[in-house]
N, C-alpha and C positions, 0 to 999 in steps of 0.2 A: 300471332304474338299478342300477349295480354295489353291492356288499353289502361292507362293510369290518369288519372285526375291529375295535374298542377293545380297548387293551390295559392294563394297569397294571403297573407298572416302577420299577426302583430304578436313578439315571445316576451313576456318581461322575464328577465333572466332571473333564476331560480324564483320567482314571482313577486321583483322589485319592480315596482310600478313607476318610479323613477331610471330603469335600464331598461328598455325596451328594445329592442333589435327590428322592424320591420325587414317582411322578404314581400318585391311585389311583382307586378306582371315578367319585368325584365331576371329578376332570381328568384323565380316557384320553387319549392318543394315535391315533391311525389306527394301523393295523400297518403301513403303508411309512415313518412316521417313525421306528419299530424300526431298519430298518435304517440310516435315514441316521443316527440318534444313534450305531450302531455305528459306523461310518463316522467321528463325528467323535471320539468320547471312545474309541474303543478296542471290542470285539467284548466282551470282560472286563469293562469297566465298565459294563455294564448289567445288569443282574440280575434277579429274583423277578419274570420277566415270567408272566402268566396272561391269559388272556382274562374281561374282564367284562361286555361285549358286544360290540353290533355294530350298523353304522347304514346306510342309504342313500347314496349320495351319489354325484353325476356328477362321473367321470373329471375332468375340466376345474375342478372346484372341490375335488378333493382334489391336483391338483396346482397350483394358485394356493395352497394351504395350507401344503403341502410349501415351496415358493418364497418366501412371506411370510415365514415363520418360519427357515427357516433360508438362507433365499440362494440364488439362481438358481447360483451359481458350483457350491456343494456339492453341490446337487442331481443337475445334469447329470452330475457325476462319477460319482454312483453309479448315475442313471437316464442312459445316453447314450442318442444319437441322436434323431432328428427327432423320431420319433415311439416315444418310450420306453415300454417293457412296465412298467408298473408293478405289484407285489404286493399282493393286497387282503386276502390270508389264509395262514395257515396251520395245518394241522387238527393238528399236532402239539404246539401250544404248549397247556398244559395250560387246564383250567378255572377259576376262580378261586374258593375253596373259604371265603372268609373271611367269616363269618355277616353280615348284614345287621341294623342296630340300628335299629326303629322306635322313635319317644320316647311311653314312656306318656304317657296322657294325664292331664292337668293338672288335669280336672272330673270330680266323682264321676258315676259313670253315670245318664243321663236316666229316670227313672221314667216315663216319657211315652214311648207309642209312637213308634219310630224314624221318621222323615219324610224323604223327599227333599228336603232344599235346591231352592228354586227358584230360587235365583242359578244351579244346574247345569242350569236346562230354562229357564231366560229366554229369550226373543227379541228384543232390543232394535227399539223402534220407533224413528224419528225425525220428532220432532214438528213440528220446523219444519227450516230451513234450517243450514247447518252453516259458522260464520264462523270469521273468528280470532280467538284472544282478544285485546282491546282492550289499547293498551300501557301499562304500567304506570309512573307519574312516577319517574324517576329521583331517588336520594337523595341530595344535596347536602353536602356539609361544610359543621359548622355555626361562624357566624360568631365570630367572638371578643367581640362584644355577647351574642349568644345563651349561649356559655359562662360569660360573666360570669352572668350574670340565672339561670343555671342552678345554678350555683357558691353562691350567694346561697340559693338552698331547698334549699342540703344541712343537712345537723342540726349546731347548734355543737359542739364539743369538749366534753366533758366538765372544768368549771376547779373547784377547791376555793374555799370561798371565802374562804382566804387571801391564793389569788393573785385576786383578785375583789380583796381591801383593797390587795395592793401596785397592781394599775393603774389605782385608784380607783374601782371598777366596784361597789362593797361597796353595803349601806343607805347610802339618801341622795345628797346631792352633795357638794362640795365646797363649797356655800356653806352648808347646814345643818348638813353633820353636823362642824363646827369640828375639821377633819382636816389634818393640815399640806399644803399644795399643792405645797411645795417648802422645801428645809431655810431654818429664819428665818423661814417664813411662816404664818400662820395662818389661816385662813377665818372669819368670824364666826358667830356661833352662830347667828342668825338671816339672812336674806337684807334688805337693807334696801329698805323700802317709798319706791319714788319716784311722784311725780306725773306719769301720762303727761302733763298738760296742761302741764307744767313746762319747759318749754327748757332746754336745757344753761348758758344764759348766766343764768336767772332761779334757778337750781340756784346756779350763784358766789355771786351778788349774797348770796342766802338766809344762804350760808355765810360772807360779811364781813360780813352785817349781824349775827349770831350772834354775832360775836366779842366 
């Protein structure tokens, strides 16, 4: 299988030295996309190329690569005919010199003998058969009943309880606590005791026989 350079590069787009794009150890390029980036932003707008590796890869899926990414049209121009020679390296293009940062580590060192990981030497059995996972109920928008009754166990507002006396919401009610109900009116001090067994008509009579 052919052997490709990665490379890492600095592209000013179409060769605005104010738009630069860098690609670096973590997002390489193949070396044949070197040249078609030449090719499209200018031979000068690309820059601080260095090699920082290099990978495997058949012919035929470094050029679906090349073609994905930049276009069949571009491509062919700079790789013509049938069956185009394409460049996988060049031993010129320097090494790439820029230290490598591992991240210390986070936990103070193990006092306990160092030990392999057995996640790294597992061998996964499988213990039964191998299904798909069962599909999971879709979630619904909730109804506007459901909103309400939900709206209802939110926590009330925070009210002083002054404004508790102006909506008449204070101690008491309105037929105890002798609070006007309305201008000219007044509540009585007490609530007055009626006779459930009393009719409304035996309640009149009560009241002209009284007079």
């Amino acid at each position: 299988m052919p052997e490709y350079q990665l490379l890492r590069c600095s592209v000013a787009l179409a060769g605005d030295k104010d738009q630069i794009v860098v690609r670096g150890r973590h997002d390489p390029i193949l070396f044949p996309e070197l040249i078609v980036l030449q090719f499209i932003h200018g031979e000068d707008a690309i820059t601080d190329v260095h090699v920082v590796g290099h990978c495997d890869m058949a012919a035929d899926e470094a050029w679906q690569r090349l073609t994905t990414i930049y276009g069949d049209d571009k491509v062919r121009v700079v790789f013509p005919g049938a069956r185009p020679s394409v460049p996988r390296a060049d031993k010129s293009v320097p090494l790439c010199n820029k230290p490598i940062y591992r991240p210390a580590p986070t936990l103070p060192a193990s006092p306990d003998p160092k030990l392999r990981p057995l996640t790294d030497i597992i061998v996964p059995v499988s213990a039964g058969p191998t299904r798909a996972a069962p599909p999971q109920p879709i979630e619904r928008e909730p109804t506007p009943d459901e909103i309400a009754a939900h709206t209802q166990d939110d926590e009330p507002a925070d009210i002083s309880d002054a404004e508790l006396r102006e909506m008449g919401l204070g101690e008491g009610s309105l037929l105890t606590a002798g609070r006007t109900a309305y201008p000219g009116q007044t509540a009585a001090v007490s609530p007055p005791v009626l006779d459930a067994a009393m009719g409304s008509t035996d309640r009149k009579r009560t009241r002209v026989a009284g007079r």
